[in-house]
C-alpha positions in Angstrom: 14.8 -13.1 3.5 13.9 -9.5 3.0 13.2 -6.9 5.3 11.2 -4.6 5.4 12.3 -2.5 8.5 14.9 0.8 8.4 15.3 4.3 9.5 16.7 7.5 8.1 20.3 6.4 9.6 20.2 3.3 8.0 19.2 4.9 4.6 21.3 4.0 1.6 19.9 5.6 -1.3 17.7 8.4 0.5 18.7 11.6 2.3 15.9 13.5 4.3 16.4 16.3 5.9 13.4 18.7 7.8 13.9 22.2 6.8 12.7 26.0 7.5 8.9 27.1 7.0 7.6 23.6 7.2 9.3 22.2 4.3 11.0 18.8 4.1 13.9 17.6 1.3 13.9 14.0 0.3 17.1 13.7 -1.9 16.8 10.2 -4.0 20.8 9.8 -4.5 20.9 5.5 -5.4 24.1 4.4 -4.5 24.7 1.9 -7.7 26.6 -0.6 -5.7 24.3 -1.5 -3.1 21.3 -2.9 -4.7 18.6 -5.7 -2.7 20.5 -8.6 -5.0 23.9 -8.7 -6.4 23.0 -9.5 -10.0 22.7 -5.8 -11.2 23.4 -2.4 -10.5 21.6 0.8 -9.7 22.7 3.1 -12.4 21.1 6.1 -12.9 18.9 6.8 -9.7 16.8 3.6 -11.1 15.5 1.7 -8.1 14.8 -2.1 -6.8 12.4 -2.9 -3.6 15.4 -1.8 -1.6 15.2 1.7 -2.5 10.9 1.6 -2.7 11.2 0.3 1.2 13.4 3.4 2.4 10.8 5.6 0.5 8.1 3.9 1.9 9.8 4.5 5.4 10.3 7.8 5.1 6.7 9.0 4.1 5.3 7.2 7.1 8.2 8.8 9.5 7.3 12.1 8.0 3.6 11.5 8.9 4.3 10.5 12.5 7.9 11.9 13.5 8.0 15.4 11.6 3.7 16.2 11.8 5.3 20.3 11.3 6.1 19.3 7.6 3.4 20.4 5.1 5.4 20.6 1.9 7.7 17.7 1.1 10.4 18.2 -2.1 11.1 15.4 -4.1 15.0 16.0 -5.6 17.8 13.8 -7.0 21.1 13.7 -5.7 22.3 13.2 -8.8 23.1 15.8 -12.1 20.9 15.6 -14.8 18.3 13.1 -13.6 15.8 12.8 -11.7 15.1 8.7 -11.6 15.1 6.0 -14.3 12.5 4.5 -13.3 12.7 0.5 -12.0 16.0 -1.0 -12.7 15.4 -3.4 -15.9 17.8 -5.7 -15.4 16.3 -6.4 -11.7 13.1 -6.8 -13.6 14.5 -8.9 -15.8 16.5 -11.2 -13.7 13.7 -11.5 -10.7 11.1 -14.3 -11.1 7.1 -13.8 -11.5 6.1 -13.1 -7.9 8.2 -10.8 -7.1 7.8 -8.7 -10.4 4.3 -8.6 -9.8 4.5 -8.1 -5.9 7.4 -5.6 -6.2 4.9 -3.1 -8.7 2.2 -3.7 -6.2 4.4 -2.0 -3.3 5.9 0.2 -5.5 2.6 1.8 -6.0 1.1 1.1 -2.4 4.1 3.4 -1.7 2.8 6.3 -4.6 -0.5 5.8 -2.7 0.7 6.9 1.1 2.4 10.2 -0.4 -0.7 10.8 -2.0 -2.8 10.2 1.1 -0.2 12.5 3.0 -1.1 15.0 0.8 -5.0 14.7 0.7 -5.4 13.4 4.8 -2.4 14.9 6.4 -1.5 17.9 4.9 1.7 16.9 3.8 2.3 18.0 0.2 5.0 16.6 -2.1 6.2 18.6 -5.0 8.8 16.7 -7.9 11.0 18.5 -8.5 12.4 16.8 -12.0 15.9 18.5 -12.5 16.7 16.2 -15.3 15.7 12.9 -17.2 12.2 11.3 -15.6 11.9 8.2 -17.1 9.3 5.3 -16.7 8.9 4.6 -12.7 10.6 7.9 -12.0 8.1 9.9 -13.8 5.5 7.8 -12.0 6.6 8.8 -8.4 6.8 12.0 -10.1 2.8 11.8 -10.9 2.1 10.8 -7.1 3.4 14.0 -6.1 1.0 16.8 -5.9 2.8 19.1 -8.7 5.7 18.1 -11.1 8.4 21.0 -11.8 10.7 20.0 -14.9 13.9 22.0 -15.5 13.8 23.2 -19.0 16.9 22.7 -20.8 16.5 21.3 -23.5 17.5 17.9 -22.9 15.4 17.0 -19.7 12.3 15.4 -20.3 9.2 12.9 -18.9 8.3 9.8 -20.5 6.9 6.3 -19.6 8.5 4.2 -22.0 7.8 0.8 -21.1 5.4 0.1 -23.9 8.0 0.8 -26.8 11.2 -0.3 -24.9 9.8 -3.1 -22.7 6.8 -4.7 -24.3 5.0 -3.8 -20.5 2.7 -1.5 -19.1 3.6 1.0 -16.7 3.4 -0.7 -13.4 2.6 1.6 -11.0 -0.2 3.1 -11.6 1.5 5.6 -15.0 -1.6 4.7 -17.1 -4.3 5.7 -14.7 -2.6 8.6 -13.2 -2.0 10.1 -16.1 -6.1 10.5 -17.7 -7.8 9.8 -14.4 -5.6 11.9 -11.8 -4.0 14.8 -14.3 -6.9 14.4 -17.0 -4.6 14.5 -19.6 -5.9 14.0 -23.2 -6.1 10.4 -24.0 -5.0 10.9 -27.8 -2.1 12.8 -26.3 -1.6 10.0 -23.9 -1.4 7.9 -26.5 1.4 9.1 -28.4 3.4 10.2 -25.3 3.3 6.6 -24.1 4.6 5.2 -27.2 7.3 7.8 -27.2 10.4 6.3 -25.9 12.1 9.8 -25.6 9.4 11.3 -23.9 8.5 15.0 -24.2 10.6 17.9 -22.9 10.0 21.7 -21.7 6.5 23.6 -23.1 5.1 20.9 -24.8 5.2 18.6 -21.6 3.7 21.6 -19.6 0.9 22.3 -22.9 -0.3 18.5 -22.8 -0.6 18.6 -18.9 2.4 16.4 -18.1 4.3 18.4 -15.7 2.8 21.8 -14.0 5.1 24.0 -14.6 9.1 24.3 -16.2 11.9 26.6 -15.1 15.6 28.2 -16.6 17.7 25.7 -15.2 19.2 29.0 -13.7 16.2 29.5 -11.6 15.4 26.0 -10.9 16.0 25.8 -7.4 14.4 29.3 -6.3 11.3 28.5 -8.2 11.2 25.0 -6.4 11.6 26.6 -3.2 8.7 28.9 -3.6 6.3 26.4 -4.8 7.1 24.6 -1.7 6.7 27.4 0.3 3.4 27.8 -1.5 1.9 24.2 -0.8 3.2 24.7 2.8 1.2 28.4 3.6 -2.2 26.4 2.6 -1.6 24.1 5.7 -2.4 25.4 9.4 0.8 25.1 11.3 0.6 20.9 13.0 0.8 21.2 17.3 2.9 18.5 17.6 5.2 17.7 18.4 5.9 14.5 16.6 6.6 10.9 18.1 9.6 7.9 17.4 8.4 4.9 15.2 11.0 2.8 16.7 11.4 -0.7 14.8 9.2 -3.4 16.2 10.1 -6.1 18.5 9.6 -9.5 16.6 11.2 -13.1 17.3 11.6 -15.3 13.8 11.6 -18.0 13.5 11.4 -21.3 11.1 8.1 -21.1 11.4 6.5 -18.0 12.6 6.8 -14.7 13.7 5.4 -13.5 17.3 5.2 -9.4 17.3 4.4 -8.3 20.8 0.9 -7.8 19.8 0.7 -10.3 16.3 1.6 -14.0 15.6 2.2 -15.2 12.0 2.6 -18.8 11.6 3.1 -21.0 8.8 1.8 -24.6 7.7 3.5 -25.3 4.8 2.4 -28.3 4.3 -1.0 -27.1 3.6 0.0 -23.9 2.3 -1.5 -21.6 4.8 -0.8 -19.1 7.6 -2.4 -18.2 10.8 -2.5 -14.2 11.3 -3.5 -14.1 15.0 -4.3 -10.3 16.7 -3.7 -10.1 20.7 -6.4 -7.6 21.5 -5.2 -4.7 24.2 -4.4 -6.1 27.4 -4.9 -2.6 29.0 -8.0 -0.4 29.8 -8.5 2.0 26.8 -6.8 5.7 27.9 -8.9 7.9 29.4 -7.5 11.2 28.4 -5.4 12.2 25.6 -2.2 12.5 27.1 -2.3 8.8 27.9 -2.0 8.3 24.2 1.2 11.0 23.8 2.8 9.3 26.6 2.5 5.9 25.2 3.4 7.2 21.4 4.4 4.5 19.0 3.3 1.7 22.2 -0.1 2.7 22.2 -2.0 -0.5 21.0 -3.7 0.1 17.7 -0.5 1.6 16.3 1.7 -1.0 17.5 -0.7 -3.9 16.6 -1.4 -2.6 13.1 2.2 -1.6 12.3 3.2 -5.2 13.1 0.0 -6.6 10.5 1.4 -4.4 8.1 4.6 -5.9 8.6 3.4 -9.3 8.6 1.4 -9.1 5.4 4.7 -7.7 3.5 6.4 -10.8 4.8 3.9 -13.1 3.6 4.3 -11.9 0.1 7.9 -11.5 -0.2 9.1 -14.3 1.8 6.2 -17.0 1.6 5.0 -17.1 -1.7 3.6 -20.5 -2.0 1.2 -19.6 1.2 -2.1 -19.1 -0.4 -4.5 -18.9 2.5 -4.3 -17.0 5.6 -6.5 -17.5 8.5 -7.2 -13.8 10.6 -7.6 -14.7 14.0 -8.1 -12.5 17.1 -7.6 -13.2 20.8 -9.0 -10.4 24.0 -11.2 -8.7 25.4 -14.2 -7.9 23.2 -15.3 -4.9 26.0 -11.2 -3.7 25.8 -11.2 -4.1 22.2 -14.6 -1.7 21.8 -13.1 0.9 24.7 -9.9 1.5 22.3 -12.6 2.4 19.5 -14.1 4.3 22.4 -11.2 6.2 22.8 -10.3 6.3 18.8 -13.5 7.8 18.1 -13.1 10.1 20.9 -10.0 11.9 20.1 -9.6 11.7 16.4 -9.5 15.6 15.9 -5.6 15.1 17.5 -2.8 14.8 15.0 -1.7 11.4 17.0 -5.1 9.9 16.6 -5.7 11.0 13.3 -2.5 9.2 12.0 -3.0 6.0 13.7 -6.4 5.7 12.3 -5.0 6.4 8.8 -2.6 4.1 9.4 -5.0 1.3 10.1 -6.9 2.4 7.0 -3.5 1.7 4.8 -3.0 -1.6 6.5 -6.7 -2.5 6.3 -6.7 -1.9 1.8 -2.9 -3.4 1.8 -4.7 -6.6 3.2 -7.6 -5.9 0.5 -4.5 -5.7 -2.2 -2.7 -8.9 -1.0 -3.4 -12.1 -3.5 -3.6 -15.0 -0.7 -7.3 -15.9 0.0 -8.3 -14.7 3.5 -10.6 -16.8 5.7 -11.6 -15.0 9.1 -12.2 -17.7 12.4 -14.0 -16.1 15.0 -14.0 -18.5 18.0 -14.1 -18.7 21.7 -11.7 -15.7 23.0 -11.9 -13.8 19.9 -12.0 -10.2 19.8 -13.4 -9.2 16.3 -14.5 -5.8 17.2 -14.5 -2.1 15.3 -11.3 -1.8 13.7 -10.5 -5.7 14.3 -13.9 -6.9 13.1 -12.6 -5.0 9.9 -10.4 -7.5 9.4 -13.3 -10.3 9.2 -15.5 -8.0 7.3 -12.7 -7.3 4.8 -12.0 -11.5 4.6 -13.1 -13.8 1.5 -15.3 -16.0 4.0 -15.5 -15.7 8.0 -16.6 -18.9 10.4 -17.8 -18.0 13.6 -18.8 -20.7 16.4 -21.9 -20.6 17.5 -21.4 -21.9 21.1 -25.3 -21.3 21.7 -24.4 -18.6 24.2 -23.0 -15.5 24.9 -19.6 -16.8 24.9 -18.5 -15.8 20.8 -19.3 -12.6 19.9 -18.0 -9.9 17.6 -18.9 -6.4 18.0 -19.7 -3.2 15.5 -18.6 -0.1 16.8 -19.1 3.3 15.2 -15.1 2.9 13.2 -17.1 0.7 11.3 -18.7 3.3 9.4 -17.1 4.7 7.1 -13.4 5.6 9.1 -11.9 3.1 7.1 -13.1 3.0 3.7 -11.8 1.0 0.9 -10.1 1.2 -2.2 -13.8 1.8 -4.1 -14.3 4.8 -1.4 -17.4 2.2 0.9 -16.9 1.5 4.2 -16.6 -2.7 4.3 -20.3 -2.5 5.6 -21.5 -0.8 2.2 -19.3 -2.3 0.3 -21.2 -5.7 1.8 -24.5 -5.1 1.6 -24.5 -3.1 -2.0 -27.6 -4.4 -3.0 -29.1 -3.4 0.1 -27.6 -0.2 1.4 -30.2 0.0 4.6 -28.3 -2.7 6.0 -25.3 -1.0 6.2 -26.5 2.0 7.8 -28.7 -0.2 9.9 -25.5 -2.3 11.6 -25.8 0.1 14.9 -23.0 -0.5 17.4 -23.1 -3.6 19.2 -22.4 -6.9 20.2 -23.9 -9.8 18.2 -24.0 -13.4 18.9 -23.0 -15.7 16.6 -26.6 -16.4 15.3 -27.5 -12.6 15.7 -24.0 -11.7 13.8 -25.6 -14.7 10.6 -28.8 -13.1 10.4 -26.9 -9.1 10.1 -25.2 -10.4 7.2 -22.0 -10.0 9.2 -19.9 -13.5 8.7 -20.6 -16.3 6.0 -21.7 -18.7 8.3 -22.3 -19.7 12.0 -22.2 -23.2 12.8 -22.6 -25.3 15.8 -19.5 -26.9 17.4 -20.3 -30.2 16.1 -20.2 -28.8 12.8 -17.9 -26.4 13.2 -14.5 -27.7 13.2 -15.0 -30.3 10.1 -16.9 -27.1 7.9 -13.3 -25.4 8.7 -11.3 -28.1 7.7 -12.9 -28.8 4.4 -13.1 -25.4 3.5 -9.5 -25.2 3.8 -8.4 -28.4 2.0 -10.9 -27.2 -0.5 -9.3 -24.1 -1.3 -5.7 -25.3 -1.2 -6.9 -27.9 -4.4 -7.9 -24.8 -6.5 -5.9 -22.9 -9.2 -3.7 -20.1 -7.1 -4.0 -18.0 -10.7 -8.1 -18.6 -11.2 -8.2 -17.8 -7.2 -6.0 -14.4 -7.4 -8.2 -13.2 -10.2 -11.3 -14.5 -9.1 -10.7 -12.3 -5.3 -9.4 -9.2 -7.1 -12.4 -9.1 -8.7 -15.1 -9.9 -6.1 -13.0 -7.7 -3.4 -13.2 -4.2 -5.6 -17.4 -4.6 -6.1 -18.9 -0.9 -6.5 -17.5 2.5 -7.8 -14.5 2.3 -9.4 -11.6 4.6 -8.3 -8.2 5.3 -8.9 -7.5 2.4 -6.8 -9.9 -0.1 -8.1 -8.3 0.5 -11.5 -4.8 -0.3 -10.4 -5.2 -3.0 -8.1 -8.4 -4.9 -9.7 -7.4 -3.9 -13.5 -3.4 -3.1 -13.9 -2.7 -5.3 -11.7 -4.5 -8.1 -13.2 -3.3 -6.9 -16.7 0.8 -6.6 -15.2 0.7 -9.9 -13.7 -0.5 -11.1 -17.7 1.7 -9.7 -19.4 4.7 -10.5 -17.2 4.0 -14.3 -18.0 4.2 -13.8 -21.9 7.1 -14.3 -24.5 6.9 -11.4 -25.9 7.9 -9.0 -22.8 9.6 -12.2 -20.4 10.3 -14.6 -23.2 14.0 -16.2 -24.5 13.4 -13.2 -27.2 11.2 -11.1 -25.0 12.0 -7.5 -24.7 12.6 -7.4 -21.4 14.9 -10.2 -21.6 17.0 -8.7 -24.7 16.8 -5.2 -22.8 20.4 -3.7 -22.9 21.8 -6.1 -25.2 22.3 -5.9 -29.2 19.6 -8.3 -30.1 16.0 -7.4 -30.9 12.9 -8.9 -29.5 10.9 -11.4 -31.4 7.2 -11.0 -31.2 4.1 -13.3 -31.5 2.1 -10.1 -33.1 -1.4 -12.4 -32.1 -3.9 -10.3 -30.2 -5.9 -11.8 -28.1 
């Protein structure tokens, strides 16, 4: 089973250190020896999930533990290179799902640095003292600006398309012409280069922003830092422990203190169940301070985040999870309440980006999601997100008062998605009044039908048997038509950065990883390292 909890003690292939002036070092130094499997070996600061969940770690600790940091460097540990990118033979050797599902939190990671920089402040500079090849120049494009040492030898490249018959996985492509506008003819031949480009040209074509005397490498990194750190008022702080959460596994579920996952696997599904807060909302700020990483919405959406990384690395022939909630509806809105209140605090402001990330990585995970809203639920603001962001939601209609869900002002627009709409526009896209019109309430069940707010509401003598059917339905379909079909219908409206990735390279990674000619007995990825040459069926589709 993997795991996806650590700290910065527990760190093998990650140093990070808080500096002077506001300026934190993350030094990627991959001990070889110690990768996630035992089939392969690090060599030459590439990386496997192990090493993408320290990362991962350490931008969120930096976000909530040192909120004094505004300028983040982004070194090797290592002479002469700055990362290989993803470690080929772990590519090579690890099955479909968890190629596919390793790239997709490999660039979920890229995209937390990157909302660092643009929500908190926190800006990351590369800095590429040597070779930057394939995934290592793409954590390298994340970062707000790329410094390359000029040497003569040292140089970027994604060279998965002439080396691997793949795409760059992580979001290379799209980061390169939509984020850094470079050239696309120039893209073109520098991604068919498998040596890359080095020194002027890189910094001519727009591929790094600046190169430095290997002399001067570390002074000039230093004041760029410096410089990305003077833009950023000076955070209050101070910051608070993300201790690991408390969780109980077992065969067949997971309680968090705030969260149970459980599994049917004989129906291929899992119930995703959210205990509302069992407390009165805090009435002033300190209240939150006090209660750091316990206070509720961080806790409970820390452990949903967890949960949904489980599902896809641990369970992957679970293709349907149920979102439940159980509360107080009233306690549920008072936490909004109190959300909405004090956003303008550091604390506040980070637990509400937090729930955004764990809101879109529940957008970006390929299991069909059904939300059940029945008696006890508490579906309400940044929990009704979780129904609104679902494929279908069911909601009892007990012909009282007694199921309810409730819109509160987090609804609009404090947790947009990957397409940049709040879930309420991106519902109602054909009728944009109707998302603007969804004032903060509490809805019925036939009040919540007629908003346009769950798929349907059904009486309980209809109720339980629509559920049922609907679920034995899906688990009959194609799991490949049904992660395709989702992507699609989930990323409706402008198309972003994000939409590109996850609703087109995605799509297009988890293709090409299925054919012969990258994953084949000849494939190139296969024959990667050893003396024979990959055999391709040179049919385009």
């Amino acid at each position: 089973m993997i795991a996806f909890q650590t700290s910065p003690e527990k760190y093998r292939h990650w140093k990070l250190e808080a500096g002077d002036e506001g300026i934190a070092s993350l030094t990627m130094d991959v001990q070889e020896d110690a990768p996630l499997r035992p089939d392969y070996k690090l060599k030459l600061n590439s990386y496997d999930l192990g090493v993408d969940i320290e990362l991962a770690d350490a931008v969120q600790r930096l976000r909530f533990e040192q909120p004094h940091i505004r300028a983040v460097v982004l070194r090797s540990g290592k002479s002469n290179i700055f990362c290989a990118g993803a470690n080929i033979f772990m590519l090579g050797t690890s099955d479909h799902p968890f190629k596919v599902n390793f790239c997709k939190f490999t660039n979920e990671t890229r995209l937390a640095m990157e909302d660092a920089s643009q929500s908190s402040g926190q800006h990351y500079i590369a800095a590429c003292g040597g070779t930057t090849a394939g995934g290592g120049y793409e954590l390298a494009l994340a970062c707000d600006e790329i410094l390359l040492v000029d040497d003569g030898n040292s140089a970027v490249s994604l060279p998965e398309t002439a080396l691997l018959a793949v795409l760059p996985g992580t979001g290379g492509l799209t980061r390169l012409v939509d984020k850094r506008k470079v050239r696309r003819d120039r893209a073109d031949v520098f991604c068919t280069l498998a040596e890359g480009v080095k020194g002027r040209r890189a910094l001519e074509w727009g591929l790094v922003d600046g190169v430095i005397p290997r002399s001067k490498f570390e002074a000039g990194v230093y004041e760029r830092a410096r410089a990305w750190a003077a833009k950023e008022p000076a955070c209050k702080g101070p910051g608070i422990r993300l201790p690991e959460l408390t969780l109980k596994i077992s065969a067949d579920r997971i309680d968090y203190e705030d969260v149970t996952l459980a599994m049917d696997r004989s129906l291929r599904t899992a119930t995703l169940t959210v205990r509302g807060p069992r407390e009165d909302a805090p009435k002033e700020l300190a209240a939150i301070h006090e209660a750091g990483a316990d206070f509720w919405p961080l806790r409970a959406f820390r452990s949903i985040d967890h949960a949904l990384l489980h599902l896809r690395f641990n369970e992957p022939e679970i293709g349907l999870i149920l979102l439940k909630s159980e509360g107080d509806l009233g306690r549920a809105c008072a936490i909004d309440g109190a959300l909405a209140r004090f956003e303008g605090d550091w604390l506040v402001k980070e637990t509400l980006l937090l729930i955004k990330r764990t809101l879109k990585r529940l957008d970006w995970t390929a299991r069909t999601l059904f939300a059940l809203i029945e008696p006890g639920s508490c579906f309400a603001g940044s929990l009704l997100e979780l129904a609104l962001g679902a494929d279908r939601s069911y909601m009892l209609d007990s012909g009282d008062a007694g199921v309810c869900i409730a819109v509160t002002a987090l609804n609009h627009g404090r947790f947009p998605m990957s397409n940049g709409l709040s879930r309420l526009e991106s519902r109602f896209l054909g009728d944009p009044g109707r998302a603007a019109g969804a004032a903060a309430r509490t809805l019925s069940a036939g009040d919540a039908e007629k908003a346009g707010l769950v798929t349907f509401a059904l009486d309980a003598m209809d109720y339980e048997d629509a559920v049922r059917v609907a679920i034995e339905e899906r688990a009959s379909l194609s799991p490949d038509a049904l992660t395709g079909m989702e992507a699609n219908l989930r990323f409706a409206g402008p198309e972003t950065i994000e939409t590109k990735i996850f609703g087109r390279l995605s799509a297009w990674q988890n293709w090409i990883f299925t054919r012969p000619n990258a994953t084949g007995a000849q494939g190139a990825l296969t024959v990667y390292g050893t003396p024979e040459r990959p055999a391709f069926d040179w049919r385009r589709t």
